[in-house]
N, C-alpha and C positions, 0 to 999 in steps of 0.2 A: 504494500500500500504506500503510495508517494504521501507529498506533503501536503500536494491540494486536499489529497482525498479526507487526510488526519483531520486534516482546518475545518472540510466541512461535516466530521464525526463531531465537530467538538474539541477537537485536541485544544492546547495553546498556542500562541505562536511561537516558537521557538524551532532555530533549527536541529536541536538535539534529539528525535523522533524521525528526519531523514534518513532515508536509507542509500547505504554507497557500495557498488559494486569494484571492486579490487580487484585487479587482472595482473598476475603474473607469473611465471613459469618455476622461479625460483623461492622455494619454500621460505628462505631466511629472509626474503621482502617483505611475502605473505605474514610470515610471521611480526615482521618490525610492525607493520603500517595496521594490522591487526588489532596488537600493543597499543597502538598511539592513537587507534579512535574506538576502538568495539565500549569505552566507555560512556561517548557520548552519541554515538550513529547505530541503526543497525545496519550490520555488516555483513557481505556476501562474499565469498571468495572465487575466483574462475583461473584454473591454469594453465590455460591457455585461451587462441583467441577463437576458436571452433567452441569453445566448453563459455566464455563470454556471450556468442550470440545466442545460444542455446538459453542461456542466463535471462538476457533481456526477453526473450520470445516468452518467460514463464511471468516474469514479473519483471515490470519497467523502475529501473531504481532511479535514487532521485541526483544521484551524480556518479562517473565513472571516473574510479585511477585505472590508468592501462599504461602495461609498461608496451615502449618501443618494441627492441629487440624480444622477439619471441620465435620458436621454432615451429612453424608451417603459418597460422595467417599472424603475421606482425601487426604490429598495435598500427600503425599510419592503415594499413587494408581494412581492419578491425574498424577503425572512425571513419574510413569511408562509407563500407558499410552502413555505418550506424546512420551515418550522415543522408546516405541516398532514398532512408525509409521514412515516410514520414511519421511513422507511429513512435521513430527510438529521435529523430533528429533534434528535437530538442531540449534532449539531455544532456546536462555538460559532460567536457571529458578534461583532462587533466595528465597530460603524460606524463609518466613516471622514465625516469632514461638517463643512462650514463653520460650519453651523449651531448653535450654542451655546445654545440659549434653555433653560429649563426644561420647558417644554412639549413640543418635540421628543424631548430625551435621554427623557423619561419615557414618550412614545409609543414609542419605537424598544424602551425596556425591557420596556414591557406587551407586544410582539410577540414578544419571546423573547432580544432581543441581550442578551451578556452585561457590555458595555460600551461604550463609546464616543472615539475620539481624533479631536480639532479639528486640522484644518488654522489656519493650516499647521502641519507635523509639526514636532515637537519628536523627535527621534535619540534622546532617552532616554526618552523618557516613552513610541514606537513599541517598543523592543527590553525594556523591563520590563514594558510589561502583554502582551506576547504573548508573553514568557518565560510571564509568571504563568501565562496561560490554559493554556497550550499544555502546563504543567504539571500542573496541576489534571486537561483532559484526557486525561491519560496515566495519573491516580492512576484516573479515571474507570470510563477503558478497563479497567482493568486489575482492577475490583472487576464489572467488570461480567461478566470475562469469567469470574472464579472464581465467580459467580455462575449460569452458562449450562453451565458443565464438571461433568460426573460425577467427584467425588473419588477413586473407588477407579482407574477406568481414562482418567482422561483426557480422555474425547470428549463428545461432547454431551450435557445431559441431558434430561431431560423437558421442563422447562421451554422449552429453547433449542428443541425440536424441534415444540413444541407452535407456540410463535410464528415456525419458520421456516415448518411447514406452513402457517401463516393467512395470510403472508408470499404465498410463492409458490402457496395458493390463488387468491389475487388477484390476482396478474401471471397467471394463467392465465386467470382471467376477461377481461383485457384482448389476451392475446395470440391464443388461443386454444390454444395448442400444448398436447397432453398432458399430465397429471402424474401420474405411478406412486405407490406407497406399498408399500412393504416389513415385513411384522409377522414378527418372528423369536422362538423360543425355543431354547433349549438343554436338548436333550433328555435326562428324567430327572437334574433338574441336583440336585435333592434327595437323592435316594442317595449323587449326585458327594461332594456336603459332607458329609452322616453316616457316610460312610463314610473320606473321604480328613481330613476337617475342614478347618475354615471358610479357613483359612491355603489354604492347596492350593485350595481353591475361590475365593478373592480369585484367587492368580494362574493358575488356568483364565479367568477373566473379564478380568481384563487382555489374558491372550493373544487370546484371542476377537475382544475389543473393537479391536487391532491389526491382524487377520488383517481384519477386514471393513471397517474403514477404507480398508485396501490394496488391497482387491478394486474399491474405485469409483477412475475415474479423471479426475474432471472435480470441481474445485472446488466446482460447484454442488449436487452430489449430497453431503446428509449422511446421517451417519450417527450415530444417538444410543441411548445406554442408555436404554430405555423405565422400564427397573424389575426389578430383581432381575438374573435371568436372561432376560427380556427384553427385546430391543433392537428397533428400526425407522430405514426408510431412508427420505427424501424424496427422488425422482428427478427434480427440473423438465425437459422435455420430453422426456421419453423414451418411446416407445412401452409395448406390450403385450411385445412381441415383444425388445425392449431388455432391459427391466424382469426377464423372466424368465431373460435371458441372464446379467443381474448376480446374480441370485437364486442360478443356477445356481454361478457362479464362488462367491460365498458360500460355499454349503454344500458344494461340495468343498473352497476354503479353510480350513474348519474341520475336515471331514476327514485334511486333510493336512497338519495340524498335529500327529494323532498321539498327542491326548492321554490317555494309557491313563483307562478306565472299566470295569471289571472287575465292574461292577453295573448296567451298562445291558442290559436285551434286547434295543438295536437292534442294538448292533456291540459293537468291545473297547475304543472311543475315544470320545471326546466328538462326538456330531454333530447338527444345528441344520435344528430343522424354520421354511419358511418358507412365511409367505403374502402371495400379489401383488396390487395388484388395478392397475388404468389407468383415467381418464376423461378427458374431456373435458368441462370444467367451465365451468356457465351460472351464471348470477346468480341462479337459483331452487335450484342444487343446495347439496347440506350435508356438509359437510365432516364430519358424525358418521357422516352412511350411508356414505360410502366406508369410515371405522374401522372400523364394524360389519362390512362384508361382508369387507376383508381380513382381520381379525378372524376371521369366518365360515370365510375360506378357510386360516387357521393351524390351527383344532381340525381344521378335517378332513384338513391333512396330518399331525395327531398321529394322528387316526382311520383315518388309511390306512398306517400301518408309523411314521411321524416318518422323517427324514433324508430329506426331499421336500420337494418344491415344488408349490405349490397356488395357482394364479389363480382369482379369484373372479368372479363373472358381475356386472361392473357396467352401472348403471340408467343411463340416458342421463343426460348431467349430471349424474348422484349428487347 
């Protein structure tokens, strides 16, 4: 678990809850660098740079030492890697290296590390630049994620939801497994606020926004304020048959929540029309035609009563 993630359990702010990944081949580093922080970091060790990516792919830590010289992938291949993903690139690195010249420290920087410590280790000059980093990282984190959050309610925004779809587009292309998509409104939500005003219609959309966060139960599945009054789900491997079952918990969740609407034609409460769609995604499909047809498949659950669910006929690979 990174640092953003601690901040928003609750943790305090402090960098000592950080966790740092330690790359290096030679046990007596391991062991020094070990020494000098497992008192205030937690600490992962990798001994090489094949057993490093392995590392990041289980859990993304919140700063990397990687030493240079290593025997099969070297720590500069190691940070390019890490550099050309975007799921690892913006985690610092920090080379660790005997090596001193000008000419290295400057390659290692054009790769993406954010700095550099010479063996052998110096106890202070190890515990103040990976304070620094590991601080900086935290201010990072932590602009980034008021940047990806809908301010009235909390959850994802557009934004965050746009680049997790493109995200787990692309692990679906590699894995092959499923990926759902969720298009939601809140039905007649315009009368809601002309009627009740804008105050009372904020926290209908908080509440909402709470209720269908609760209705998924798998970390990987979000869920984001699309805009306005409406919202969308990204489901990574979920079926047809899944996909409509979480649709379904949705919009009785919202249901029975209860919230009087005494200007709606559909019911006496606030209730949310949803549209599904599923594929299984090729390297030729597009990630706009699945929108479009989930999309497709939201007007037509407003066109068929609202406070329904509508799967859309998706194209092979979309």
């Amino acid at each position: 678990m990174g640092v953003t993630q601690r901040m928003s359990a609750g943790a305090e702010m402090e960098e000592a809850r950080a966790s740092i990944l330690i790359v290096d081949d030679q046990k007596l580093n391991l062991d020094i660098l070990v020494n000098l922080l497992e008192e205030c970091y937690e600490i992962s060790v990798a001994k090489s740079g094949e057993g490093a990516l392995r590392a990041v792919e289980n859990e993304l830590p919140d700063l990397i030492l990687l030493d240079v010289v290593m025997p099969g992938l070297d720590g500069h291949e190691v940070c390019r890697r890490l550099q050309s993903d975007p799921r690892t690139q913006q985690v610092p690195i920090i080379f660790i290296t005997a090596k001193s010249s000008v000419e290295s420290e400057a390659q290692g920087l054009e790769l993406g590390a954010v700095d550099y410590i010479a063996k052998p280790f110096n106890p202070s000059v190890v515990k103040a630049r990976v304070a620094n980093h590991v601080r900086l990282k935290l201010y990072q984190d932590r602009l980034e994620e008021l940047n990806v959050r809908d301010p009235l309610t909390g959850i994802a925004n557009r934004r965050r939801f746009d680049s997790y779809l493109d995200h787990e587009w692309r692990s679906a292309i590699r894995s092959g497994a499923p990926l759902s998509l969720l298009m939601m409104d809140l039905d007649y939500f315009k009368p809601y606020n002309d009627n009740y005003g804008h105050p009372e219609g904020d926290e209908c959309l908080k509440r909402v926004a709470k209720a269908l966060v609760a209705s998924v139960d798998r970390s990987i599945d979000l869920v984001a304020r699309y805009g306005g009054e409406e919202f969308a789900a990204v489901l990574p491997g979920t079926s047809e048959e899944g996909a409509l079952q979480v649709a379904e918990n949705m919009r009785l969740a919202i249901r029975n929540l209860g919230i009087a609407h005494g200007h709606s034609p559909v019911a006496d409460c606030v209730t949310l029309s949803i549209g599904v769609g599923t594929t299984i995604v090729t390297r030729q499909g597009q990630q706009m035609g699945m929108m479009e047809r989930v999309d497709a498949a939201l007007y037509r659950a407003k066109g068929e009563g609202r406070d329904c669910v509508v799967s859309c006929v998706s194209e092979a690979g979309d």
